[in-house]
N, C-alpha and C positions, 0 to 999 in steps of 0.2 A: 573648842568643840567643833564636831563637824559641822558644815553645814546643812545636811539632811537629817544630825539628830538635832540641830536647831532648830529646824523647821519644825519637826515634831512634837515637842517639847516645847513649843512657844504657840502652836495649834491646837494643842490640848490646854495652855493657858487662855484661851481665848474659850475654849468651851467651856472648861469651867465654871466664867463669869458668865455664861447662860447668855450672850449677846450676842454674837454671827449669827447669822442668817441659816452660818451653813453648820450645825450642831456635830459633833460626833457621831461615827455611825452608829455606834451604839446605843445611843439615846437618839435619836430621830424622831420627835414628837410624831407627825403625822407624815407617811410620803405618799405625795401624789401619783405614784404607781398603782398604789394596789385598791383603786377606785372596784375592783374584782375581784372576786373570789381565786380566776386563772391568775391571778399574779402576785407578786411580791410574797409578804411574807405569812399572809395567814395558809397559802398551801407550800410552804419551804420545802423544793426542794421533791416536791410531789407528795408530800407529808405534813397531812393537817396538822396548821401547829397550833394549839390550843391558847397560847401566850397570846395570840391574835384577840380571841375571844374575849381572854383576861382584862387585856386594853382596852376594848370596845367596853366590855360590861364594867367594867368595875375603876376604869381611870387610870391614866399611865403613870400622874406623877405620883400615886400612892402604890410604886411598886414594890414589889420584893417583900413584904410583908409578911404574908402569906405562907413565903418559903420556910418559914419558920414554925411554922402551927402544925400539930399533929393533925393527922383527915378529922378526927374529931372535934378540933377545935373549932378547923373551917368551915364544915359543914353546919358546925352551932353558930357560927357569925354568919354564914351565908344567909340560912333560915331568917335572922333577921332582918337582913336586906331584900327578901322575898316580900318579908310583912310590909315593907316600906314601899315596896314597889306596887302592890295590890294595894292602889286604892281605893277604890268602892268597898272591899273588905269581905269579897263574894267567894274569897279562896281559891281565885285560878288568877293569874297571871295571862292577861291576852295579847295580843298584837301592838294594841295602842299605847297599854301600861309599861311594855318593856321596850319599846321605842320611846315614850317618853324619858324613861328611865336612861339607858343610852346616851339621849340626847342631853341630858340634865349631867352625865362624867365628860361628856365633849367640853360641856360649854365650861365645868369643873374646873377642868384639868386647864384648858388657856385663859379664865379668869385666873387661875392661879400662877400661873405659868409668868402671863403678860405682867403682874401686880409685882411678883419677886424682881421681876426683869426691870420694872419699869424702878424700882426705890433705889436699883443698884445704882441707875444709871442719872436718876435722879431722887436724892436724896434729900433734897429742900422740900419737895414735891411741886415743883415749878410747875404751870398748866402746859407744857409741851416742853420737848429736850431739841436741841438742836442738833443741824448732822453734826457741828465740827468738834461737841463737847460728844459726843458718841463715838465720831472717830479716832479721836485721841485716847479715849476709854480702850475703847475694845486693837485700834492700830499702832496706837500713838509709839510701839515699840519699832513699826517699819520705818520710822524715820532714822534710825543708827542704820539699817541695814544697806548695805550695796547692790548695785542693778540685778547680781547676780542671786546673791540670796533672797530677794524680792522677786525673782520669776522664776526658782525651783518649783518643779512641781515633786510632786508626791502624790501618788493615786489619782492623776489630774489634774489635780488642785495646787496656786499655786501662792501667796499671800498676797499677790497683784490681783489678779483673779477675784478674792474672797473680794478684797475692798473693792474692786470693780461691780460686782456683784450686788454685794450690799445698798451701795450709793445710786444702783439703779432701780433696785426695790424701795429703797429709801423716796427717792423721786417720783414714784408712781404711788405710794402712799402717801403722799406729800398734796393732800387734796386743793388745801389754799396758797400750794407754793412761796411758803415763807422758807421755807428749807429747814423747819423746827415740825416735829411730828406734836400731838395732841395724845392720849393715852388712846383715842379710837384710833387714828392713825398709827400708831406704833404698834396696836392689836395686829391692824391689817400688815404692817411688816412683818411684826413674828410671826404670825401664822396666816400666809398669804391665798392659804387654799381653803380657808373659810370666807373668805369676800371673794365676791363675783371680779368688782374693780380691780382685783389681783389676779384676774384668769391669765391674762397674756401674760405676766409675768412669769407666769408657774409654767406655763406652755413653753417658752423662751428656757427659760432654767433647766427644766425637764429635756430639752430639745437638745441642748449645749452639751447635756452630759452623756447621753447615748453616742450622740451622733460624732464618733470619736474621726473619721475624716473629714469632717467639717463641709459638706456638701449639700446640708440643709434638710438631710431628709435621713430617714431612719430604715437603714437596711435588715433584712431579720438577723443577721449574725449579731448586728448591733443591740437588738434585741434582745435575743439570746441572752450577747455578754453580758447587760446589767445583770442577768438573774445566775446563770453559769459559766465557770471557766475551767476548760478540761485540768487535771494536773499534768497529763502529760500528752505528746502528737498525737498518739496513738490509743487515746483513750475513747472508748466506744460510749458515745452517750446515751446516756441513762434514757428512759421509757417517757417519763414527765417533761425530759426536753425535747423530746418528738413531737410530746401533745402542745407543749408550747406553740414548736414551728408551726406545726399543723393550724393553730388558733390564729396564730398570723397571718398566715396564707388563706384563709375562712374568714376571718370576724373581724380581722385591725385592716389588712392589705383590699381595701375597698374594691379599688380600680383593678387590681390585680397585677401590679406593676412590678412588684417583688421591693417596693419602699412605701415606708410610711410617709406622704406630705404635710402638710402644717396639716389640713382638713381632717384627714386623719388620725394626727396624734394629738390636735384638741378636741376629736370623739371620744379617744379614747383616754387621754389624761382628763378634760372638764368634761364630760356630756352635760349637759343639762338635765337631762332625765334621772342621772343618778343620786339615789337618796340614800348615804351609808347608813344612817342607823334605823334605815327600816330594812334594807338587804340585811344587818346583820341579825337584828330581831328575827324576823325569818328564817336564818339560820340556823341561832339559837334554839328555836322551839322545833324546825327541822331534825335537831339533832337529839333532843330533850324528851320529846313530846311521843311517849310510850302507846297512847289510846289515840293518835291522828285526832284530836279532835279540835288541833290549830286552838290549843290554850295549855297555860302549864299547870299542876299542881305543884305546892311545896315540894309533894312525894319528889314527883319527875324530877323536880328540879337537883334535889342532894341525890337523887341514885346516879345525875349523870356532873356532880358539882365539882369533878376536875376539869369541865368544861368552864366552867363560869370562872371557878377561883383555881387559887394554885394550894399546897400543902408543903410538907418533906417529902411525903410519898409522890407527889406529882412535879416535883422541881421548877416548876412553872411560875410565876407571880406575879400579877397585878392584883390589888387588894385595895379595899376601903376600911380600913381598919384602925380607928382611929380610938384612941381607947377612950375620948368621950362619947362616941358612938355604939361602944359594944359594953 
């Protein structure tokens, strides 16, 4: 076997088991990029992507569900997630209720998320998993491999790398340094961008992967790159990567230096200021909310509910669809 479709092939074994750090692109529980509406993936591309919404409202690891339901099914399952969301029971959906709401699939999805992660890896259910019974889980196959095939990379990435990576998020979640995590400490490893104690981490991570010449700071092309790459020299970019630069050189590029510094890109990867499930609340009813009167009815809510949920007809899906729920 080659060794770049080994590498592949033994990267996507490792996702699988739901334990790196560094998940599949395709599944990516939460990425610290898109702390904004201007980035990542809820405007792909310059084109609101509704699948965004899906996640935030209804919970990522209950996806694809949805994709299956005729409009009419979904709009009948939604309406009931309406009634569950109003609770005072006043018939409008306000600010509070739907950020509650929100915040109640966040915390969902990584209690669920952490519990499957945590039984794989410990299955006795010990009070904490240590690094070296974790590392041998999820690397224990780089020990057959040679210097060479242990620092190919692939899109960056390289299986030196992952475990370098890993073992130093590991250590910074590692609060009473025994070098064995605790089920809160293992939280804060898989999902580092819900604990504060994990900001520098996610800043450093987030840093490493942009900043593809290694000079510590984040130039706009580098920028750019994560979100687009021409197909070919001579490809004239699109309208939305203008508005990007432009936002760089405006809102991220403080000093006006044409790079982002640490100061910089921990504004804009952690603010402190920023609260995703009230920005996306906001949004939601932004988009929903037919009488401005900043609350939803049921109505609003199924005339505009390929925002919320997905269908056939809307090929979109994150869904709560649990059939002792519906």
């Amino acid at each position: 076997m080659r060794t770049g479709t080994f590498l592949l092939v033994a990267a996507a074994a490792i996702s699988l088991a739901g334990a790196s750090s560094i998940p599949a692109a395709d599944e990516l529980p939460h990425d610290p990029l898109e702390h904004d509406s201007l980035h990542g993936r809820h405007f792909d591309g310059g084109e609101h992507n509704t699948q965004f919404d899906h996640e935030a409202f209804l919970g990522a690891d209950e996806a694809k569900k949805f994709d299956d339901l005729t409009p009419e099914e979904s709009k009948r399952r939604l309406g009931l997630i309406v009634d569950r969301i109003d609770e005072n029971k006043d018939n409008f959906i306000d600010m509070a209720e739907l950020k509650a709401w929100i915040q109640y699939t966040q915390r969902r999805y990584i209690d669920e998320d952490v519990d499957r992660v945590w039984r794989q890896h410990n299955p006795n259910n010990e009070s904490a998993i240590d690094w070296e019974v974790y590392r041998k889980t999820v690397y224990g196959f780089m020990d057959a491999l040679d210097k060479e095939e242990l620092e190919k990379e692939e899109n960056g990435i390289s299986y030196k790398k992952m475990l370098s990576r890993d073992r130093r998020r590991w250590a910074v979640a590692d609060k009473d340094l025994d070098d064995k995590l605790t089920r809160e400490e293992f939280t804060a490893f898989l999902h580092p961008e819900e604990h504060p104690n994990m900001r520098d981490v996610v800043l450093q991570e987030t840093t490493e992967d942009l900043d593809k010449d290694k000079d510590g700071k984040i130039s706009v092309d580098e920028y750019i790159g994560d979100m687009y790459r021409p197909s070919g020299p001579n490809e004239v970019e699109p309208e939305w990567v203008l508005s990007e630069r432009e936002s760089f050189s405006k809102h991220r590029d403080i000093d006006g230096d044409g790079y982002l510094t640490e100061t910089e890109i921990r504004q804009w990867i952690v603010p402190n200021d920023y609260d995703t499930a009230e920005t996306e609340a906001k949004h939601l009813i932004f988009e929903s909310d037919s009488d401005q009167d900043q609350k939803l009815t049921k109505e609003e809510v199924l005339d505009k509910y390929d925002i919320f949920v997905g269908s056939q007809a809307t090929d979109f899906g994150e869904a709560l669809a649990r059939h002792d729920e519906f």
